[in-house]
N, C-alpha and C positions, 0 to 999 in steps of 0.2 A: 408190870405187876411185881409184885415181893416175891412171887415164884420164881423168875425170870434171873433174879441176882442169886439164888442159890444153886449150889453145887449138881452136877446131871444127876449126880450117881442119887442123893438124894431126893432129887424129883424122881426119880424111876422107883424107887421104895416105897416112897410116899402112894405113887398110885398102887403099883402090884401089891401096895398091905390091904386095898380097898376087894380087888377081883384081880383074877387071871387075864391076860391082855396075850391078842397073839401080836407080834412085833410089829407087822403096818398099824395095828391100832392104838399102838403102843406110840409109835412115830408120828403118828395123827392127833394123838393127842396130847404130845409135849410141841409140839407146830403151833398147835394152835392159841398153845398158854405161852410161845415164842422161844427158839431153841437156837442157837449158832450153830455154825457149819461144824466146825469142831467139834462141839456138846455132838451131832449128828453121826460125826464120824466115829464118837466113841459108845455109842450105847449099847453096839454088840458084846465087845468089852465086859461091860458094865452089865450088861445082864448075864455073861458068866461067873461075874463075882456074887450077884446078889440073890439071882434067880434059878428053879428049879425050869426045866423043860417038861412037858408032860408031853410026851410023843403020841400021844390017842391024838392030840389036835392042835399040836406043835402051838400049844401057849404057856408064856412064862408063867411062875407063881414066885413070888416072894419064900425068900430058904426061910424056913420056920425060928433059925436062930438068931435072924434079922428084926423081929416083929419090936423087942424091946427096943431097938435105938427108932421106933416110929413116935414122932410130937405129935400127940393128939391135936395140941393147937394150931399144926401146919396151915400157913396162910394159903394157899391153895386149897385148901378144903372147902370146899357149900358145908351149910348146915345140915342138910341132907349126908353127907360122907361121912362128918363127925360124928352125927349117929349112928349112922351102921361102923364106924371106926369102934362106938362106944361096945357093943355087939359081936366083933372080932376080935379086940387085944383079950379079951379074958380068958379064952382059950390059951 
């Protein structure tokens, strides 16, 4: 998929700009859009750079200062996302 060929750190922002993810679901669901071991091995990384922790229920969110580098027209989005995408950036 065109997902697949871009960057982890941008697959991870792409989803947490949608909802708060706790990390196995987080893991589960860059698996299933197809992730390399590597991309695997760095997303803890990667979500201390991009992600807030909410310790009530240990899931990341997208740091608020992030939201502007989000492409509405991310080729991983359903049309369903890019709507509620539409819904979230205004904030």
């Amino acid at each position: 998929s065109a997902v697949y060929q871009r960057p982890c750190r941008d697959r991870v922002m792409h989803l947490l700009a949608l909802r708060s993810y706790k990390k196995p679901e987080l893991l589960a669901r860059l698996q299933r859009d197809g992730i390399s071991q590597k991309d695997k091995n760095s997303v803890e990384t990667i979500l201390q750079e991009v992600a807030q922790l909410n310790p009530k229920d240990n899931s990341y969110m997208l740091k608020d200062c992030l939201f502007k580098d989000i492409q509405k027209d991310w080729p991983g989005y359903s049309e369903t996302e890019r709507g509620l995408l539409q819904l979230i950036l205004p904030r």
